[in-house]
C-alpha positions as a printed Julia matrix, in Angstrom:
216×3 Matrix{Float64}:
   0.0     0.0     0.0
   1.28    3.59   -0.91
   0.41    6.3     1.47
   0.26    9.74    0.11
  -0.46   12.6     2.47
  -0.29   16.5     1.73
  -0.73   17.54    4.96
  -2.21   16.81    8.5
  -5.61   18.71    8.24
  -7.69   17.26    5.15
 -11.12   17.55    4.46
 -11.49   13.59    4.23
  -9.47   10.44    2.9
  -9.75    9.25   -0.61
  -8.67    5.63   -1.23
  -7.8     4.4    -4.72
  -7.6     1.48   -6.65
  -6.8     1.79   -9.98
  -4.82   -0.02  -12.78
  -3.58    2.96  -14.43
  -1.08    3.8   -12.2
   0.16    7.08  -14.26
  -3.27    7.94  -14.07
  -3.81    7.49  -10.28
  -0.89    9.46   -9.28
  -2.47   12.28  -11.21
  -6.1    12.19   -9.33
  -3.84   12.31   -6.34
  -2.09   14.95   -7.31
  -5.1    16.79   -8.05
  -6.97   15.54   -4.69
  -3.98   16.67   -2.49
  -3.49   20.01   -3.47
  -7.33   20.61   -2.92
  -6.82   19.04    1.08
  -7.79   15.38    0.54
  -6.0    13.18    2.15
  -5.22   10.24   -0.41
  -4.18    6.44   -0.29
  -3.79    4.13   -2.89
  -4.22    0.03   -3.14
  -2.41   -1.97   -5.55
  -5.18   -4.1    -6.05
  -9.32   -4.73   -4.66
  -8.03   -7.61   -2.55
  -5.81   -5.26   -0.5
  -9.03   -2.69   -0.07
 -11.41   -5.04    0.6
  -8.44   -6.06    3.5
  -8.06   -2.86    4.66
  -9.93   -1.29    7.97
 -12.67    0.48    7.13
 -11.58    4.55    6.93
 -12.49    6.74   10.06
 -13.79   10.05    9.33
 -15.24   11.13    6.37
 -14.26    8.97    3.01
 -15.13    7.58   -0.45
 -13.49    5.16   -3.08
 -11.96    5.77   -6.45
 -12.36    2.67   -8.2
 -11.18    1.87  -11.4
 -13.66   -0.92  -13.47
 -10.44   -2.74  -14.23
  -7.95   -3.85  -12.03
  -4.57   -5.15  -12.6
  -5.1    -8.61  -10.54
  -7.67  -10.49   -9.03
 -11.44   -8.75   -8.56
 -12.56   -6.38  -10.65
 -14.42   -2.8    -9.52
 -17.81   -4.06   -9.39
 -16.8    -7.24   -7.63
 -14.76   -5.11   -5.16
 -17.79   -2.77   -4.9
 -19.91   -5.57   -4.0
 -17.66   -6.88   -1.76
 -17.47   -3.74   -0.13
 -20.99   -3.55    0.63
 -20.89   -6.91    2.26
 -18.19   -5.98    4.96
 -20.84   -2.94    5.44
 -18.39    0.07    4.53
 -20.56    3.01    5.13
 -18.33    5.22    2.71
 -19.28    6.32   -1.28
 -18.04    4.77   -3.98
 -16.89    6.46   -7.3
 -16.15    4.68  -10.39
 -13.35    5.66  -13.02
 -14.38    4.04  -16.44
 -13.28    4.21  -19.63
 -16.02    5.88  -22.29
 -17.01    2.1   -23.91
 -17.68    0.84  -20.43
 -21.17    1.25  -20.85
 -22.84   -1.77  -19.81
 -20.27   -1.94  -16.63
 -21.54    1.77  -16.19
 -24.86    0.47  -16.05
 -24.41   -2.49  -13.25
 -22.23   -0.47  -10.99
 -25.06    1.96  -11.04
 -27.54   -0.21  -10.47
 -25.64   -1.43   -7.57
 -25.24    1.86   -5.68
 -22.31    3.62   -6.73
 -22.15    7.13   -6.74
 -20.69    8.03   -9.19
 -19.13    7.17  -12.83
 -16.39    8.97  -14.52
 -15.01    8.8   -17.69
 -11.09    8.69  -18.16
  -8.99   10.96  -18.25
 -11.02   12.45  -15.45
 -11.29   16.2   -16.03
  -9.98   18.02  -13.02
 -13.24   19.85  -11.69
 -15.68   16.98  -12.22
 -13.15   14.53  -10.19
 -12.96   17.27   -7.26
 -16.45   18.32   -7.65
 -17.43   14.16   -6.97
 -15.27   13.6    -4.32
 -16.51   16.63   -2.44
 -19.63   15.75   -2.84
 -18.96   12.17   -1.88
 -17.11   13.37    1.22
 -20.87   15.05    2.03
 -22.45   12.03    1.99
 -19.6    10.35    3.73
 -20.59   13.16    6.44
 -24.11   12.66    6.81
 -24.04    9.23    7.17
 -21.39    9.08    9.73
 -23.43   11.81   11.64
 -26.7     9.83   11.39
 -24.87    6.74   12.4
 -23.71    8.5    15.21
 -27.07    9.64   15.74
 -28.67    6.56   15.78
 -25.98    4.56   17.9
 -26.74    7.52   21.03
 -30.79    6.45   20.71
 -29.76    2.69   20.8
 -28.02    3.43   23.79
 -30.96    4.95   25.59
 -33.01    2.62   24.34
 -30.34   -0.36   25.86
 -31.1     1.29   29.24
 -35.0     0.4    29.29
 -35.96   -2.58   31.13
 -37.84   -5.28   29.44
 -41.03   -4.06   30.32
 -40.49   -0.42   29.85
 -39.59   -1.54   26.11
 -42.88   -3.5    26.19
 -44.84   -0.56   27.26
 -42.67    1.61   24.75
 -44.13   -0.24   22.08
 -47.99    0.36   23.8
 -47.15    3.83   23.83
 -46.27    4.33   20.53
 -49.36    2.6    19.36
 -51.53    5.23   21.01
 -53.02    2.5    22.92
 -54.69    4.05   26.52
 -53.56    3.17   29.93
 -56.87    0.96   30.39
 -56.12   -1.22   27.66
 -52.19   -1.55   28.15
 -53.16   -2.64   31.08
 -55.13   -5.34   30.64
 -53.11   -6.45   28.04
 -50.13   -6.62   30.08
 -51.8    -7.84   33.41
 -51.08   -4.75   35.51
 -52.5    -1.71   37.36
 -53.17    1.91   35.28
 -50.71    3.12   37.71
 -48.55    1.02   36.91
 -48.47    1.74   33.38
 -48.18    5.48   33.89
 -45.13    4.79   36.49
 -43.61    3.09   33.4
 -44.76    5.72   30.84
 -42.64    8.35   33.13
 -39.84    6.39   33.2
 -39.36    5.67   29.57
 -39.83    9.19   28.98
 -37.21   10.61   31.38
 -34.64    7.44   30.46
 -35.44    8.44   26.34
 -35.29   12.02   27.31
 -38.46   12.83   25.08
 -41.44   14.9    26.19
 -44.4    14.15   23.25
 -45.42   10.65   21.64
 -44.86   12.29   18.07
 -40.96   12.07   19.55
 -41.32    8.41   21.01
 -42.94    7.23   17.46
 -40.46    8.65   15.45
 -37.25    7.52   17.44
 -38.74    3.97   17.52
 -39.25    4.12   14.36
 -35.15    4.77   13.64
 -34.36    2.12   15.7
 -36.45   -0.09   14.23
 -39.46   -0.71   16.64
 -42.61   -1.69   16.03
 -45.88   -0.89   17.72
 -47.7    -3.25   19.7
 -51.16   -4.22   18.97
 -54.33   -5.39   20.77
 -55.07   -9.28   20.88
């Protein structure tokens, strides 16, 4: 693996994998004076083996590879060790029907070689966005799963009452317990989910993946 690095404060990493290696050196030319921080694999096998990047990232893949998988194998390989991070193709103009599948499978982008200067910074950048937001929303979503991981069994059993606008009365009988009871656990899910209104209960179940309980 080559390492190339401009400087210490970059806007996000950019790994590459591409045959052309004349080629590659000049997208990281181009990449590093902009602020990207840029690292380059000899082949898809040694990206796929790689740790997944921290921070904000995306990958420049070429559709041909020198040895071994090809882009849209290491693309799909990719998604199956469940990199969260863009993926940008680089493709030469008659790759058409290889455009096509890598599409179809999610990638972000396609570019056609040589890569013009402004459309590959304007694609990474734009990848590094989405790189952002998803990092951020994973984030997001791993603090809710926390408070979620401090509810008791039964307060996530009257979590999912609550969210199904079910009343006190009937949670109650459906769960074998007093009214009070029910509100005493409707306060404490509340305060441990730190949400004041149902509209915010339904819609951070919802993220996590909860569904609402219904009446037998």
């Amino acid at each position: 693996m080559k390492l190339n690095l401009n400087n210490e404060s970059h806007s996000g990493t950019v790994l590459m994998a591409e045959h052309d290696e004349s080629h590659c050196a000049l997208m990281s030319q181009i990449l590093q004076k902009a602020g990207h921080r840029t690292v380059s694999y000899r082949s898809g096998e040694e990206l796929t083996a790689a740790d997944p990047p921290n921070g904000p990232a995306c990958v420049l893949l070429g559709t041909h590879l020198p040895r071994g998988m090809d882009g849209s194998a290491v693309q799909q390989k990719l998604q199956e060790l469940a990199w969260q991070t863009p993926v940008i193709f680089i493709a030469a103009e008659t790759d058409i029907s290889l455009t096509v599948q890598v599409v179809k499978a999610g990638a972000l982008d396609v570019l056609a070689k040589p890569v013009a200067s402004d459309l590959l910074l304007e694609s990474v950048e734009n990848a590094l966005e989405i790189s952002q937001d998803w990092i951020f929303q994973h984030r997001e979503r791993s603090k809710k799963e926390a408070l979620l991981d401090a509810l008791t069994l039964r307060e996530k059993e009257i979590l999912q009452w609550m969210i199904s606008g079910a009343p006190n009365k009937a949670i109650a009988s459906e769960l074998g317990i007093t009214e009070r009871t029910v509100k005493a656990h409707r306060t404490s899910v509340k305060e441990k989910l730190r949400t004041v209104s149902l509209v915010e209960l339904v819609r951070l179940a919802d993220e996590c993946g909860i569904a609402p309980a219904r009446l037998s």
